[in-house]
PDB file of N, CA, C and O in Angstrom:
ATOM      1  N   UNK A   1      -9.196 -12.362 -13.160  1.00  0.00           N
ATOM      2  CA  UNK A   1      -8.603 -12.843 -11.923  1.00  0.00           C
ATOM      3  C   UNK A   1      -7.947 -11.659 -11.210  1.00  0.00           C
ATOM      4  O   UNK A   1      -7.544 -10.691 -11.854  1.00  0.00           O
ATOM      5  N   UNK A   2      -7.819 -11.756  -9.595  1.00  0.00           N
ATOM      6  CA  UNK A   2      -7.575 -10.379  -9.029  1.00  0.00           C
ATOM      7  C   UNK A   2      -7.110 -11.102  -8.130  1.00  0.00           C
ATOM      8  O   UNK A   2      -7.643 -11.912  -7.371  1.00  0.00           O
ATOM      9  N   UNK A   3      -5.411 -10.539  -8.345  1.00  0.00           N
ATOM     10  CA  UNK A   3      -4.059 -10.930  -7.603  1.00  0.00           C
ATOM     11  C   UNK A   3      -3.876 -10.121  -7.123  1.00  0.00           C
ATOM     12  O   UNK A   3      -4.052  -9.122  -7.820  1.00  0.00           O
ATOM     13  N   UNK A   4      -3.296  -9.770  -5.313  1.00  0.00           N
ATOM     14  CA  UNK A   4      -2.976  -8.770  -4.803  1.00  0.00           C
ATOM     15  C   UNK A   4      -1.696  -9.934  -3.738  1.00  0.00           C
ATOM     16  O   UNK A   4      -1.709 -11.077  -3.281  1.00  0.00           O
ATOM     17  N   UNK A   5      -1.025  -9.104  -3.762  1.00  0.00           N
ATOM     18  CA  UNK A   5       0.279  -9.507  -2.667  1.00  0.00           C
ATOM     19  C   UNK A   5       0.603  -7.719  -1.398  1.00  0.00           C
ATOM     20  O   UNK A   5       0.756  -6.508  -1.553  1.00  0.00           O
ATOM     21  N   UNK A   6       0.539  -8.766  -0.230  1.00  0.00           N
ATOM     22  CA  UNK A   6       1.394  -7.575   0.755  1.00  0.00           C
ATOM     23  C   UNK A   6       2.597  -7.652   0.960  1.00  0.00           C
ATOM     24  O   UNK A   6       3.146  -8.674   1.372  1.00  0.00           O
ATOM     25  N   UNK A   7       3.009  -6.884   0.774  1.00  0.00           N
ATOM     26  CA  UNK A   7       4.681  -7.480   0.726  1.00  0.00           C
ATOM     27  C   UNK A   7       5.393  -6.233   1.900  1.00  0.00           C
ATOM     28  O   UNK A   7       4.693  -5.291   2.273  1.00  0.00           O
ATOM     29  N   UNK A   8       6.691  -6.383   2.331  1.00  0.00           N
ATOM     30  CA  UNK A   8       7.608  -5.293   3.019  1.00  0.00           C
ATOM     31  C   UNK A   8       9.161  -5.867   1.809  1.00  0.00           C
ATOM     32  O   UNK A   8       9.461  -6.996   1.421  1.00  0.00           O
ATOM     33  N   UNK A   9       9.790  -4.578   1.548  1.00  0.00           N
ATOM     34  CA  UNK A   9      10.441  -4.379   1.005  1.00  0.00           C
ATOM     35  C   UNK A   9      11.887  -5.475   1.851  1.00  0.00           C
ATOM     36  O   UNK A   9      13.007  -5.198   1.422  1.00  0.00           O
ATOM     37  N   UNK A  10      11.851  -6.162   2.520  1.00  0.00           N
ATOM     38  CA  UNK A  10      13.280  -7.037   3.107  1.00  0.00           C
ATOM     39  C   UNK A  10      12.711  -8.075   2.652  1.00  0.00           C
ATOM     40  O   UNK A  10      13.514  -8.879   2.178  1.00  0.00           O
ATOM     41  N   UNK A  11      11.114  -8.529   2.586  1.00  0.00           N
ATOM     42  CA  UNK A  11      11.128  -9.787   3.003  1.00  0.00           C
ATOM     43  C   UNK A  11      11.356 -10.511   1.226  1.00  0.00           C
ATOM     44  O   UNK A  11      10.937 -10.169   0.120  1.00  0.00           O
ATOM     45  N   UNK A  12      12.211 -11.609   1.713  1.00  0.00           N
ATOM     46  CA  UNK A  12      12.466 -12.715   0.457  1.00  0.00           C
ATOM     47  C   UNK A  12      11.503 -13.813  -0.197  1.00  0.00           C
ATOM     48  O   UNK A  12      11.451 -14.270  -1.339  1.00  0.00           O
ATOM     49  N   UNK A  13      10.675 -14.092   1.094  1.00  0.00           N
ATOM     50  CA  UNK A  13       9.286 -14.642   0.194  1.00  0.00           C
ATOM     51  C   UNK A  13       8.536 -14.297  -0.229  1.00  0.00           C
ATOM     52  O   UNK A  13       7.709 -14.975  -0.839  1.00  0.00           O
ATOM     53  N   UNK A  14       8.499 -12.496  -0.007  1.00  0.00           N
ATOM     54  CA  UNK A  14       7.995 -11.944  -0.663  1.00  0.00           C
ATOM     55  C   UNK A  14       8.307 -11.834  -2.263  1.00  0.00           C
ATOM     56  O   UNK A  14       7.633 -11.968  -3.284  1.00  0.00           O
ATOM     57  N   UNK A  15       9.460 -11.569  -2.011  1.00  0.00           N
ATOM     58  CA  UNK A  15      10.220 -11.586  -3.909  1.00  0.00           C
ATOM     59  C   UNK A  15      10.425 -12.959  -4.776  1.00  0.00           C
ATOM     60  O   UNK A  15      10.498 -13.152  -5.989  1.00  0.00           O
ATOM     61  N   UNK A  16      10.482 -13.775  -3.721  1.00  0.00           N
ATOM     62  CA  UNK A  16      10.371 -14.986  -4.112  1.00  0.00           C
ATOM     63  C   UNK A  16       8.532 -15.550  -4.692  1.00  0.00           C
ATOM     64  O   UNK A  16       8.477 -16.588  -5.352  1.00  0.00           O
ATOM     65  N   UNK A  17       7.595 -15.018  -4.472  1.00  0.00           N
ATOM     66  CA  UNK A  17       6.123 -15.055  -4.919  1.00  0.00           C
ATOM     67  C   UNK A  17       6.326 -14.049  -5.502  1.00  0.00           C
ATOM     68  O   UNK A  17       6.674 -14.755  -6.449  1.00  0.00           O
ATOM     69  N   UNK A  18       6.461 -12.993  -5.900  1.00  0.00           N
ATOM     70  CA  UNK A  18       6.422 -12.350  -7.259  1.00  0.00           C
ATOM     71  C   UNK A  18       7.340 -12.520  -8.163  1.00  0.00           C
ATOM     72  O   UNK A  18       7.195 -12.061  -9.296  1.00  0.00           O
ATOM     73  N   UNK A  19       8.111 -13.009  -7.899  1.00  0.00           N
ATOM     74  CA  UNK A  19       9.344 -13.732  -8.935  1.00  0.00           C
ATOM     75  C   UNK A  19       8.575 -14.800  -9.806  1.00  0.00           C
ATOM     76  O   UNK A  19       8.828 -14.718 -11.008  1.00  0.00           O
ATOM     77  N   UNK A  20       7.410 -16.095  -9.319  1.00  0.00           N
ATOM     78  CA  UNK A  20       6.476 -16.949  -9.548  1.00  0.00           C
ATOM     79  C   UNK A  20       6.003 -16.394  -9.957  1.00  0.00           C
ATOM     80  O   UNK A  20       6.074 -16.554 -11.175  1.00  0.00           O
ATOM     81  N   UNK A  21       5.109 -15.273  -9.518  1.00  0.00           N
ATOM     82  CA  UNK A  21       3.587 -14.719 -10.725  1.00  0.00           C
ATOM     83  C   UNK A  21       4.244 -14.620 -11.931  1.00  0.00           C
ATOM     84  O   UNK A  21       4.008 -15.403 -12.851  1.00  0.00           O
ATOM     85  N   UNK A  22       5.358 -13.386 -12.038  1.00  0.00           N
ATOM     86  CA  UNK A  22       6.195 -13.157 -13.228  1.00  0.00           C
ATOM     87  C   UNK A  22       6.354 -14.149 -14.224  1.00  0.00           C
ATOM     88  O   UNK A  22       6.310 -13.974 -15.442  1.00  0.00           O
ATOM     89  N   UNK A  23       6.566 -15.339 -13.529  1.00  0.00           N
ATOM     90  CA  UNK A  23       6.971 -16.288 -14.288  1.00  0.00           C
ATOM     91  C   UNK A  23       6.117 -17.291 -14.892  1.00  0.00           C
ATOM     92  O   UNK A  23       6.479 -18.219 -15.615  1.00  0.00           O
ATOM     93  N   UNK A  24       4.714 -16.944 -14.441  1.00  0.00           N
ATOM     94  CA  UNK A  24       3.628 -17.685 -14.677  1.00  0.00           C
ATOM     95  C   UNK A  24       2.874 -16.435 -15.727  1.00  0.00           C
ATOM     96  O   UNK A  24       1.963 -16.789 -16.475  1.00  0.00           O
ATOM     97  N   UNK A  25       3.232 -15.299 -15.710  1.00  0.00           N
ATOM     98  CA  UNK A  25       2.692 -14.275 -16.391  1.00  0.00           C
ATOM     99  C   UNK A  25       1.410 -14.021 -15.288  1.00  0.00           C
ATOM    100  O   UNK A  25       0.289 -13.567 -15.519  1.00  0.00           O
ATOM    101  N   UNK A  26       1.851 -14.368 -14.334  1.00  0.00           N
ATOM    102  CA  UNK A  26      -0.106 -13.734 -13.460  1.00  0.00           C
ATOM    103  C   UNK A  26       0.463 -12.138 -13.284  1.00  0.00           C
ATOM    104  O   UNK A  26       1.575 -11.813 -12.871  1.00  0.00           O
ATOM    105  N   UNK A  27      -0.733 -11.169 -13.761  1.00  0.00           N
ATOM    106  CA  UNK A  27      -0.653 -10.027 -12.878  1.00  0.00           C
ATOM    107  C   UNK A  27      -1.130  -9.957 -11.856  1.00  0.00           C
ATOM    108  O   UNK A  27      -2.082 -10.649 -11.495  1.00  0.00           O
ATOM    109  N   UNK A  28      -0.413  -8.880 -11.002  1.00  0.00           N
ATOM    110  CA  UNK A  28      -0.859  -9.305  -9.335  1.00  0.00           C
ATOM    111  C   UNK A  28      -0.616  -7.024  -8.926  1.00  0.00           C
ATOM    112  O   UNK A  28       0.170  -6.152  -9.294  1.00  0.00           O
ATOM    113  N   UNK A  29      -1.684  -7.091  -8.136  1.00  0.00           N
ATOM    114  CA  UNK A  29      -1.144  -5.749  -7.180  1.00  0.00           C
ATOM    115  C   UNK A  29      -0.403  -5.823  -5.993  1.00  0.00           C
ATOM    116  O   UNK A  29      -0.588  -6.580  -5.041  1.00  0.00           O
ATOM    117  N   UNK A  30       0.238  -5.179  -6.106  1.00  0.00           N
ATOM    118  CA  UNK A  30       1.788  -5.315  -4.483  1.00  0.00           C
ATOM    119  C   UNK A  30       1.368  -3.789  -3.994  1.00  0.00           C
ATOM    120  O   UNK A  30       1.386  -2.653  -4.467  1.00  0.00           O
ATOM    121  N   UNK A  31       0.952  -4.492  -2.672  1.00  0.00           N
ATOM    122  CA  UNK A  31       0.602  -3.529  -1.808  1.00  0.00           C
ATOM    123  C   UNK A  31       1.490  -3.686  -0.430  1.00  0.00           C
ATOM    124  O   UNK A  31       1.098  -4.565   0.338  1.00  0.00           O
ATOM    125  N   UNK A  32       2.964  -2.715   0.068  1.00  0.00           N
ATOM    126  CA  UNK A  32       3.759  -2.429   0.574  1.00  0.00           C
ATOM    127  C   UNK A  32       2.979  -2.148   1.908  1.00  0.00           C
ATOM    128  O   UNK A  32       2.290  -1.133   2.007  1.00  0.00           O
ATOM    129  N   UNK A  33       3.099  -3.112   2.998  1.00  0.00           N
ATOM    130  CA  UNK A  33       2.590  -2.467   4.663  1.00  0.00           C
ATOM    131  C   UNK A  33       2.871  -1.563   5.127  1.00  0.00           C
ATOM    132  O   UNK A  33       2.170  -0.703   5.660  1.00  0.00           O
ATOM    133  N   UNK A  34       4.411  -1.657   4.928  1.00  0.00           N
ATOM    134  CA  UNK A  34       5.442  -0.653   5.693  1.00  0.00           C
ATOM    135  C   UNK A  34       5.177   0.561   5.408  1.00  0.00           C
ATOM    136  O   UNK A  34       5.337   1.409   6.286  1.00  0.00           O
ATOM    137  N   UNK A  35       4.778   0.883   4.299  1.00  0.00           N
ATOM    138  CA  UNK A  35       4.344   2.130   3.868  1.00  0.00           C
ATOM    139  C   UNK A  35       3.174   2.494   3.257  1.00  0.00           C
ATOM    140  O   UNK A  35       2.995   3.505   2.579  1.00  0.00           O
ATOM    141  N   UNK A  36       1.975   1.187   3.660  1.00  0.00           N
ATOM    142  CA  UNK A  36       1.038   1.662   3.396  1.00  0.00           C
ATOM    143  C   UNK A  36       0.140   1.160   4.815  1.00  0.00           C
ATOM    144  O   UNK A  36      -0.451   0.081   4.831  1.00  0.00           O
ATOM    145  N   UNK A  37       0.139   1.944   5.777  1.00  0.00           N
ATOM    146  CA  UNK A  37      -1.164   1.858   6.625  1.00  0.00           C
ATOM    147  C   UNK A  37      -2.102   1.375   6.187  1.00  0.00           C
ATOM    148  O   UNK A  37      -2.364   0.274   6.670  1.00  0.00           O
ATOM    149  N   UNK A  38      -3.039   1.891   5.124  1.00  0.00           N
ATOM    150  CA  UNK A  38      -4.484   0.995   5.158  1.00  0.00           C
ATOM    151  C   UNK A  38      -4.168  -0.231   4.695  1.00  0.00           C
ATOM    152  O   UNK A  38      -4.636  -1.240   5.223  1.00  0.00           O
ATOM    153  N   UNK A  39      -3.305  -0.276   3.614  1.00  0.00           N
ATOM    154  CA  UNK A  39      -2.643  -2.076   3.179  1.00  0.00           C
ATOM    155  C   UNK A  39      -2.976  -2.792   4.520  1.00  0.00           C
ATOM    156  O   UNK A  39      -4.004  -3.298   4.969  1.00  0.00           O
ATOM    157  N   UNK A  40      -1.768  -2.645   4.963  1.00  0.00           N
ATOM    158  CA  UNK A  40      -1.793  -3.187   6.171  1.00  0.00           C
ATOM    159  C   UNK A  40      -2.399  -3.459   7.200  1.00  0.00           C
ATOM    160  O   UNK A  40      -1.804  -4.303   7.870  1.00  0.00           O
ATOM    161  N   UNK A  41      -3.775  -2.948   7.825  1.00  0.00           N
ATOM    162  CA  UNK A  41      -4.805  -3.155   8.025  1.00  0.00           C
ATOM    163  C   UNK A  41      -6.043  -3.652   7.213  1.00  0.00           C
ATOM    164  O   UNK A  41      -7.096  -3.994   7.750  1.00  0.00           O
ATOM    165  N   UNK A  42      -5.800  -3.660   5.776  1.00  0.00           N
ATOM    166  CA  UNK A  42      -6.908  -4.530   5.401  1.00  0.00           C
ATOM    167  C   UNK A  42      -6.284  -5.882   5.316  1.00  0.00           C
ATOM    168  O   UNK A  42      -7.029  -6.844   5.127  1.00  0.00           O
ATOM    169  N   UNK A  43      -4.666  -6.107   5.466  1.00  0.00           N
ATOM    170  CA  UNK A  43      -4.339  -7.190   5.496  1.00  0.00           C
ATOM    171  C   UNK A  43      -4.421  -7.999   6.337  1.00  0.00           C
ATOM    172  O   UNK A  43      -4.783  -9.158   6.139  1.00  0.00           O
ATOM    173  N   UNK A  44      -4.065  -7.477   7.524  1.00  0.00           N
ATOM    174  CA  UNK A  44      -4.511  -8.010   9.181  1.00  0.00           C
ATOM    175  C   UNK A  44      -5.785  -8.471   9.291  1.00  0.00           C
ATOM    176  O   UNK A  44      -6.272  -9.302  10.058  1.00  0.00           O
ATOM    177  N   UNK A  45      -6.389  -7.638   8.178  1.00  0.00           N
ATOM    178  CA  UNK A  45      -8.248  -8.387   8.798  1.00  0.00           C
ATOM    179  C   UNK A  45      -8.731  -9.592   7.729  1.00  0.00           C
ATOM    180  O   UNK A  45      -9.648 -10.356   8.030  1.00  0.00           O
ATOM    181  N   UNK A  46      -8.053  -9.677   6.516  1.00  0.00           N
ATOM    182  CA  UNK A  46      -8.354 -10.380   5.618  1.00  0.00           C
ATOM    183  C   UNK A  46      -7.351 -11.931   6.632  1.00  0.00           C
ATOM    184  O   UNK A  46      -7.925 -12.972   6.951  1.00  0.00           O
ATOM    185  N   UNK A  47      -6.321 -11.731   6.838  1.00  0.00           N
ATOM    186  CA  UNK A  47      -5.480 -13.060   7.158  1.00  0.00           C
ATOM    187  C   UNK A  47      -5.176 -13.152   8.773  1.00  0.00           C
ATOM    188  O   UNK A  47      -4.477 -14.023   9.292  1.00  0.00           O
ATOM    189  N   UNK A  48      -5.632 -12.417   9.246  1.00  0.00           N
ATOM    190  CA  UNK A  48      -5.750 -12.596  11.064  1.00  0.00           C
ATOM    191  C   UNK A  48      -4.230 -12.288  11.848  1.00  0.00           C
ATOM    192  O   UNK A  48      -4.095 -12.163  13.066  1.00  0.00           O
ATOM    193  N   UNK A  49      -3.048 -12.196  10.740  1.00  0.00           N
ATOM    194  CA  UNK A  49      -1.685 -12.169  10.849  1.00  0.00           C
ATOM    195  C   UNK A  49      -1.014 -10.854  10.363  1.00  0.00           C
ATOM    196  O   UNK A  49      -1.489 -10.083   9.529  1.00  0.00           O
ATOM    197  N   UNK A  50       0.410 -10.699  11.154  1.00  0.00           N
ATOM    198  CA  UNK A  50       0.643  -9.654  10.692  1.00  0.00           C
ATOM    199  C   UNK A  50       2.300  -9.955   9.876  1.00  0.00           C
ATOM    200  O   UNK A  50       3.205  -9.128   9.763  1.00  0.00           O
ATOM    201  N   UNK A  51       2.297 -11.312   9.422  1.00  0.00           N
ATOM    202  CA  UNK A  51       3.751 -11.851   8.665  1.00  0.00           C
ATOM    203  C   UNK A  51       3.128 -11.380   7.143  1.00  0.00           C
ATOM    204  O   UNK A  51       2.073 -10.926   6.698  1.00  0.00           O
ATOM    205  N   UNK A  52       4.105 -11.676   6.778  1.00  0.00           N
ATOM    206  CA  UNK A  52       4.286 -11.313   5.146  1.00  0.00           C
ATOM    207  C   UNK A  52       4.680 -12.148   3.877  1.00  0.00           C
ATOM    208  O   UNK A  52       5.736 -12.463   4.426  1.00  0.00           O
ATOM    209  N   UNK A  53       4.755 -12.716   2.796  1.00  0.00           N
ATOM    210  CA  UNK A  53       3.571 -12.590   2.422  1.00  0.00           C
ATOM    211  C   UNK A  53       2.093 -12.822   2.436  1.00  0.00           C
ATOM    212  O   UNK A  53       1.957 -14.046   2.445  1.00  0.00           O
ATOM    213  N   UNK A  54       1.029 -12.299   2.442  1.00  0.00           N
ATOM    214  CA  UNK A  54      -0.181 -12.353   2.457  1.00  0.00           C
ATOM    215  C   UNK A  54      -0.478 -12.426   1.096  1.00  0.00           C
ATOM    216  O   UNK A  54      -0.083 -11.377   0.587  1.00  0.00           O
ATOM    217  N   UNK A  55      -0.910 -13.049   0.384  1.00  0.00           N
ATOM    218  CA  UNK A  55      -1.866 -13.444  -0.786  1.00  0.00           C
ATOM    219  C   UNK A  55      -3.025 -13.983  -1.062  1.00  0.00           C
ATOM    220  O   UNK A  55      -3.462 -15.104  -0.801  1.00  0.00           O
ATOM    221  N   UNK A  56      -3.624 -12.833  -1.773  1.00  0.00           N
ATOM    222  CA  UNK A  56      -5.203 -12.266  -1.755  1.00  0.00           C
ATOM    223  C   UNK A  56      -4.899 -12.890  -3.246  1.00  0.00           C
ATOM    224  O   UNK A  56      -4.037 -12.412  -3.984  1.00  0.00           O
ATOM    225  N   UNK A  57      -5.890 -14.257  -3.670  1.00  0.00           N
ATOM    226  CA  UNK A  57      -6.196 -14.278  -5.242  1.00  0.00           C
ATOM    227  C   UNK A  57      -7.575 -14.697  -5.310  1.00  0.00           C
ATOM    228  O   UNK A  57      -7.948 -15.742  -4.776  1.00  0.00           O
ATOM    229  N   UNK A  58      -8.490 -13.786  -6.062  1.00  0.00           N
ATOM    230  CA  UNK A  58      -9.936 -13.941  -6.110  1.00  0.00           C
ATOM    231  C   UNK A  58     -10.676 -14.575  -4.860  1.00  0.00           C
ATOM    232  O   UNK A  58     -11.557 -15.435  -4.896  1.00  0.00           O
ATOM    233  N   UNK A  59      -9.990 -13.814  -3.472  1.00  0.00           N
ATOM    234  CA  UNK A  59     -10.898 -13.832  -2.083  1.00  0.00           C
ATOM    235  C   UNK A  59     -10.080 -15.224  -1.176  1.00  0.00           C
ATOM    236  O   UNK A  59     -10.151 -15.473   0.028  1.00  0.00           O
ATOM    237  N   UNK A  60      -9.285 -15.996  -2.313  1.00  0.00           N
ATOM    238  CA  UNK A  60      -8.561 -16.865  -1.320  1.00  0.00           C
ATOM    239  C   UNK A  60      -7.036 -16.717  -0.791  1.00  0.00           C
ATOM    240  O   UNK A  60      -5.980 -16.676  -1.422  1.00  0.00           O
ATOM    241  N   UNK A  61      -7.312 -16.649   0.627  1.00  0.00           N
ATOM    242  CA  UNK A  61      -6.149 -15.783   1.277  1.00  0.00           C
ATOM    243  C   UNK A  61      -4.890 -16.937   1.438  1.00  0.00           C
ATOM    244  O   UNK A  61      -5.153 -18.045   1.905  1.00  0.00           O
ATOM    245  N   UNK A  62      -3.933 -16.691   1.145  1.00  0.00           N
ATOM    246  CA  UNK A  62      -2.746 -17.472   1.228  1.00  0.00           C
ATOM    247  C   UNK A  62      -1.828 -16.782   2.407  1.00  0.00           C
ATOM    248  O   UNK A  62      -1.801 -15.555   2.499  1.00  0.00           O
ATOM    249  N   UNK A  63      -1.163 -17.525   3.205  1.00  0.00           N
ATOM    250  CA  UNK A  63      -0.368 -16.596   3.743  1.00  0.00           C
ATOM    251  C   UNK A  63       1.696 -17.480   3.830  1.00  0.00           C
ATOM    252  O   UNK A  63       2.205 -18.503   4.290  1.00  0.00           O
ATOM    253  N   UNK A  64       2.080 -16.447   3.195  1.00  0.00           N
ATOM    254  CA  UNK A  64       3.624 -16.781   2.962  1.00  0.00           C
ATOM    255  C   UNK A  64       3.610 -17.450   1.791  1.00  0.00           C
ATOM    256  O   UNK A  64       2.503 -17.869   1.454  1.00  0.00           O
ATOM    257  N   UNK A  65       4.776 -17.737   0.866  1.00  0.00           N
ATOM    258  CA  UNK A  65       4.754 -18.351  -0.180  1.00  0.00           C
ATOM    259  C   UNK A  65       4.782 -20.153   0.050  1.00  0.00           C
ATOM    260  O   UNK A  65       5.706 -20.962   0.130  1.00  0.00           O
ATOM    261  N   UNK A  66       3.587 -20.251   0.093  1.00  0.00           N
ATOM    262  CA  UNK A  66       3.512 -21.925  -0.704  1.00  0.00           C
ATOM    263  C   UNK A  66       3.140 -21.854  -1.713  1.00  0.00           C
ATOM    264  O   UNK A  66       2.013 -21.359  -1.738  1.00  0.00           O
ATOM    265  N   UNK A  67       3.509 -22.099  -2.613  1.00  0.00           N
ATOM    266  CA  UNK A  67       3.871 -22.420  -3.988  1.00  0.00           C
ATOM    267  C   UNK A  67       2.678 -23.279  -4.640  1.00  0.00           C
ATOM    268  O   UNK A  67       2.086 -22.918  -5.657  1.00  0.00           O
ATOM    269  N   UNK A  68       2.430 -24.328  -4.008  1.00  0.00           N
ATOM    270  CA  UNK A  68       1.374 -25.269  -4.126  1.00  0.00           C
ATOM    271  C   UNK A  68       0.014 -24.970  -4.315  1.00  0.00           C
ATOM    272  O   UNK A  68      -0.772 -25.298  -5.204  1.00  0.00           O
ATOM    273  N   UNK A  69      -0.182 -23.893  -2.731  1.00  0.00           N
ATOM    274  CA  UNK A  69      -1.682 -23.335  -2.557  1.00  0.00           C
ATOM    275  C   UNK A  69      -1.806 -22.241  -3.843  1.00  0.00           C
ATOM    276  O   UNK A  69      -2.818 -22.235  -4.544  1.00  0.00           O
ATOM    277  N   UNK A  70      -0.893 -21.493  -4.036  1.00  0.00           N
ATOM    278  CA  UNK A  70      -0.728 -20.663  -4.998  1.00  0.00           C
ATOM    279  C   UNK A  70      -1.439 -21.133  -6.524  1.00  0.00           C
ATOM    280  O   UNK A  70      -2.344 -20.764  -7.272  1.00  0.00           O
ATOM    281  N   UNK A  71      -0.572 -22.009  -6.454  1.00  0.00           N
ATOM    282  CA  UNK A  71      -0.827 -23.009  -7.738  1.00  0.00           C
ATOM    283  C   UNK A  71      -2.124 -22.954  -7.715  1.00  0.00           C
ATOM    284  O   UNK A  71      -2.722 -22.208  -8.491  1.00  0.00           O
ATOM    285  N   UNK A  72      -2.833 -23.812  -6.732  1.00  0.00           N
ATOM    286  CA  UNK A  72      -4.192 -24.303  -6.811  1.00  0.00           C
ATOM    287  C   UNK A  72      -5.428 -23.392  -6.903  1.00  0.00           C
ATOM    288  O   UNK A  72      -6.404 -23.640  -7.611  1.00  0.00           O
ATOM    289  N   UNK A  73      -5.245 -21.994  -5.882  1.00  0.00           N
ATOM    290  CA  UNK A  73      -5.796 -20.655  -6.156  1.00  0.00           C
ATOM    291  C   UNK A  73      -5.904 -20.146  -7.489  1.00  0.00           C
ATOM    292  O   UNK A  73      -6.858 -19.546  -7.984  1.00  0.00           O
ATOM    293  N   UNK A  74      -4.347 -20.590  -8.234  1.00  0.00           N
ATOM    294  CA  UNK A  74      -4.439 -19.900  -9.548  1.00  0.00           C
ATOM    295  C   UNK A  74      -5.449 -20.632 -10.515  1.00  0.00           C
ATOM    296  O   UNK A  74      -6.217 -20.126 -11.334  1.00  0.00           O
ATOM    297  N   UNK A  75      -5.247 -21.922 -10.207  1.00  0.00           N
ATOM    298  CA  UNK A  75      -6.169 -23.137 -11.376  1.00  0.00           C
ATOM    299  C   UNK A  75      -7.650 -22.907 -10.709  1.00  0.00           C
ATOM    300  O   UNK A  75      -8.128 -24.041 -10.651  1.00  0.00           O
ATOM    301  N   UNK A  76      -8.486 -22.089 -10.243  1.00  0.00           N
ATOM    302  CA  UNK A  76      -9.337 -21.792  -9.890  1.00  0.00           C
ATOM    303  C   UNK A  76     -10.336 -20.574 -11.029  1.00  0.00           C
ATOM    304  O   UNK A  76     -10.198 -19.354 -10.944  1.00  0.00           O
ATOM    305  N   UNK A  77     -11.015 -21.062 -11.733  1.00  0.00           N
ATOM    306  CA  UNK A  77     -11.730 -20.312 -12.730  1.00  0.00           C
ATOM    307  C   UNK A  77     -12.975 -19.261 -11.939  1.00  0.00           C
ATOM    308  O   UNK A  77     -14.007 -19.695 -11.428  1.00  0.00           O
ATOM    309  N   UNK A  78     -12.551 -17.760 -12.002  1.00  0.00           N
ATOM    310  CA  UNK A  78     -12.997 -16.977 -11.117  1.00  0.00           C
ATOM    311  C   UNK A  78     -14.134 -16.200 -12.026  1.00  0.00           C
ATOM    312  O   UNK A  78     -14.829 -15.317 -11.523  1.00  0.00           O
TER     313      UNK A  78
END
């Protein structure tokens, strides 16, 4: 399974969805906008938006922490 989060270092739903993976044991890659240019443009094109969090799990794009969709992405056998 291939977890990626965009995150900016203020935002709280951001820490608040990796606080969840943690706690679910998912590993995930955190890829920082603010300081990563290409992040951030492959994020814009994957989710059409430029808010935060964006969550990429095995091609299904989540955007901000719902908890729920998360869930359901995760129960998804990839």
């Amino acid at each position: 399974m291939t977890v990626k989060i965009y995150t900016t270092t203020t935002c709280p739903y951001c820490r608040m969805a990796k606080d969840f993976f943690k706690k679910k044991g998912v590993k995930y890659e955190e890829l920082n906008v603010e300081t990563n240019p290409k992040a951030a443009a492959e994020m814009v094109a994957k989710s059409h938006q430029m808010g935060v969090p964006v969550i990429d799990i095995n091609g299904k794009i989540i955007t901000g922490f719902d908890k729920q969709a998360i869930e359901n992405a995760l129960a998804v056998k990839a």
